[in-house]
C-alpha positions in Angstrom: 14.4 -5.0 6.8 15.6 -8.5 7.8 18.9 -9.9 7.4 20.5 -6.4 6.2 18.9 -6.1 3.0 17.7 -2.7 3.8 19.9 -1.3 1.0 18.9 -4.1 -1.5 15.2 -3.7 -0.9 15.6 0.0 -1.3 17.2 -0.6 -4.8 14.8 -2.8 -6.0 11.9 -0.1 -5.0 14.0 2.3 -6.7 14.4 0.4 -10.1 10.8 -0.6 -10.5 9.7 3.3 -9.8 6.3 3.1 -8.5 5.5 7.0 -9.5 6.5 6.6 -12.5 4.3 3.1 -12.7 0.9 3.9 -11.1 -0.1 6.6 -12.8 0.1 4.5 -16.7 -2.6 2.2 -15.0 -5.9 2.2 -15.3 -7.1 -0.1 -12.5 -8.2 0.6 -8.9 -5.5 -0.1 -6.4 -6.1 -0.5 -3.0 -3.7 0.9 -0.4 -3.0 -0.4 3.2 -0.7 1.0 5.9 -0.3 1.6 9.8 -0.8 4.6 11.4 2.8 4.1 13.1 4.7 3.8 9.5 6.2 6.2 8.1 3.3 8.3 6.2 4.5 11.2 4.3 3.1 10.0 0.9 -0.2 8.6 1.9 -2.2 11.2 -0.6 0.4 11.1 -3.3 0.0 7.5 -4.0 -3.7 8.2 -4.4 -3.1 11.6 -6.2 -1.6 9.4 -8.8 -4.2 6.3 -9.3 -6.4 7.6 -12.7 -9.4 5.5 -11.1 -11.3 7.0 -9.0 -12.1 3.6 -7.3 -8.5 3.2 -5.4 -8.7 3.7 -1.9 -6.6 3.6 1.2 -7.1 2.2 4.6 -4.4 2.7 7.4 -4.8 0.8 10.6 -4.6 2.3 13.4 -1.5 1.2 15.7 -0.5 -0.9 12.8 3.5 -0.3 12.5 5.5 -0.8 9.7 5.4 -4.5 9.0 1.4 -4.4 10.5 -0.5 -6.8 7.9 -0.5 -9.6 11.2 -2.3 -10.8 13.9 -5.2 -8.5 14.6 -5.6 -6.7 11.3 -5.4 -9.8 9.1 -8.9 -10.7 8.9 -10.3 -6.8 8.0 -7.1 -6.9 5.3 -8.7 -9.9 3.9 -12.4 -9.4 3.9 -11.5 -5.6 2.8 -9.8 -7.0 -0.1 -12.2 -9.4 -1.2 -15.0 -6.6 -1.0 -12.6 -4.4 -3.2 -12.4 -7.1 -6.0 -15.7 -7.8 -5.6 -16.4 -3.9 -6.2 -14.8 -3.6 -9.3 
């Protein structure tokens, strides 16, 4: 969290309600994360997608702000494959 925003970021997550979100859509949704973020919800997320088509890929050694330098190419090829998929 840059600049002490911690706090204001978390507020913002907190008003939009993802959990409460997700599960009123009926659209694939494609999940990324690394292996060294925090990963207690991983299943959750995809417990509550209604299509079956929503996937997840965590990157191994990826940390928490890992969408850079070596796994930006997979990201993007994996997510042009996913719209292309559906």
């Amino acid at each position: 969290m840059f600049f002490q925003q911690g706090a204001a970021q978390c507020d913002c997550l907190h008003s939009v309600a993802p959990a409460d979100l997700i599960p009123s859509l009926n659209i694939p949704i494609l999940y990324f994360n690394g292996s060294e973020d925090h990963r207690d919800s991983e299943n959750k997320w995809l417990e509550l997608c209604k299509d079956e088509r929503s996937e997840l890929k965590v990157y191994e050694g990826g940390d928490h702000f890992f969408c850079h330098g070596t796994f930006v190419d997979d990201m993007l090829e994996r997510m042009h494959k996913f719209i292309q998929a559906v």
